[in-house]
C-alpha positions in Angstrom: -9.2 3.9 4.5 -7.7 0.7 4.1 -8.6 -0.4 7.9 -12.2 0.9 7.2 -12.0 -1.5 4.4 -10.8 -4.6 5.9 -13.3 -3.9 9.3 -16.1 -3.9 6.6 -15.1 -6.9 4.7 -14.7 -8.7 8.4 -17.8 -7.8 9.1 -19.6 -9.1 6.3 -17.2 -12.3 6.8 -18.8 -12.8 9.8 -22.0 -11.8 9.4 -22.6 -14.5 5.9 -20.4 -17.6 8.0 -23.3 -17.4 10.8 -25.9 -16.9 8.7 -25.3 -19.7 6.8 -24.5 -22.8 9.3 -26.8 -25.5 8.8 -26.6 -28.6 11.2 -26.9 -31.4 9.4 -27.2 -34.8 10.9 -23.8 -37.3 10.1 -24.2 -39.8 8.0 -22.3 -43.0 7.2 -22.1 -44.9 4.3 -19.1 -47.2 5.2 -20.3 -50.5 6.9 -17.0 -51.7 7.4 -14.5 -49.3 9.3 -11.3 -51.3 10.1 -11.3 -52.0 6.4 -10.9 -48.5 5.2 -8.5 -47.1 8.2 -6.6 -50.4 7.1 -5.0 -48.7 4.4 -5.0 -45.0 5.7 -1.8 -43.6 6.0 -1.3 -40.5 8.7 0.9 -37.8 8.3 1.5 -34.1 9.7 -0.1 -31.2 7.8 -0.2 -27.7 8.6 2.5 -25.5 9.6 4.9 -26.0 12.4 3.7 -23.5 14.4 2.2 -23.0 18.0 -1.5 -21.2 18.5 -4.6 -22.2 17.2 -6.6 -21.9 13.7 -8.6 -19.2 13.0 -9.9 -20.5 9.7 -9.1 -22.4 7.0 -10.0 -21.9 3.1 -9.5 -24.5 -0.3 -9.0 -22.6 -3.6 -11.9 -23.6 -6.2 -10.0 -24.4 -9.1 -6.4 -26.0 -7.5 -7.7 -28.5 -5.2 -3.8 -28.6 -3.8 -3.9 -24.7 -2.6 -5.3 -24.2 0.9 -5.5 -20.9 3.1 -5.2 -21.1 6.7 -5.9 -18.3 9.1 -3.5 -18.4 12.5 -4.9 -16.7 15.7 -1.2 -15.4 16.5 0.6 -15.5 12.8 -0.8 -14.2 10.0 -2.3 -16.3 7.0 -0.3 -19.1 5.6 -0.5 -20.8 1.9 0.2 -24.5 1.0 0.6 -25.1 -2.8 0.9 -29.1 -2.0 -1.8 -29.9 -0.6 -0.2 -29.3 3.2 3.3 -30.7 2.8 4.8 -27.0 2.7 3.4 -23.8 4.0 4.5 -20.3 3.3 3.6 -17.0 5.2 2.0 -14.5 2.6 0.7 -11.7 5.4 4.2 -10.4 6.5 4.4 -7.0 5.6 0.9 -6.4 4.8 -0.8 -7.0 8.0 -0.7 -8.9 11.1 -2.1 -10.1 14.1 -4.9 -12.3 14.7 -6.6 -13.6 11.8 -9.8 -15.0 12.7 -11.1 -15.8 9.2 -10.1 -16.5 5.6 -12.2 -16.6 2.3 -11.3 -17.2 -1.5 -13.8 -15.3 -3.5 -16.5 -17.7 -5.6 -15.4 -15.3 -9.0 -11.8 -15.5 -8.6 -9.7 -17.6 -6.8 -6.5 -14.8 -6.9 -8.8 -12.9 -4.4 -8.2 -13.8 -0.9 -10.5 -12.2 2.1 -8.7 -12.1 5.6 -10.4 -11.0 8.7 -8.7 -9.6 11.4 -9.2 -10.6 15.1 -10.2 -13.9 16.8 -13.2 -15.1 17.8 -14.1 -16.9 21.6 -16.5 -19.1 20.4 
């Protein structure tokens, strides 16, 4: 029951994330580069992991929390805005995880699709 479940919620995952993709044209407001990158400072975020990304989510209400979706590993959770990430799918499920969600309503909910895309 509980594979039916998550197959259906991939589905619709999938189903709303191409229906939805609007190319917009880039835009850029800053005149003056060299002046902004000036006093950027760079810095690793993400987990220290191999593979690739499947997805990646932000929770509405703490801007700080973000999902991200590992094609080999699971979903991982950052509290701090990327400095520290924790596993939260061990024991529940594995595998690929090809997309992740936060639902609009309530930020405790989390949607994880199983598989990987080849786009």
């Amino acid at each position: 029951m509980k594979q039916i479940l998550l197959s259906l919620i991939s589905f619709l995952i999938i189903s709303f994330s191409f229906a939805q993709k609007i190319k917009q044209p880039l835009q850029s407001n800053i005149s003056d580069d060299s002046a902004l990158l000036s006093t950027t400072k760079f810095r690793l975020v993400g987990p220290f992991r191999g593979g690739r990304s499947g997805g990646v989510a932000g929770d509405y209400k703490n801007k700080n929390t973000f999902y991200f979706a590992a094609t080999g590993g699971g979903v991982w959770k950052t509290q701090d805005g990327g400095s520290n990430w924790k596993n939260i799918s061990d024991k529940f499920f594995g595998g690929s995880i090809g997309s992740v969600a936060v639902a609009p309503s309530n930020s405790s909910v989390l949607y994880a699709g199983e598989g990987e895309t080849t786009l």
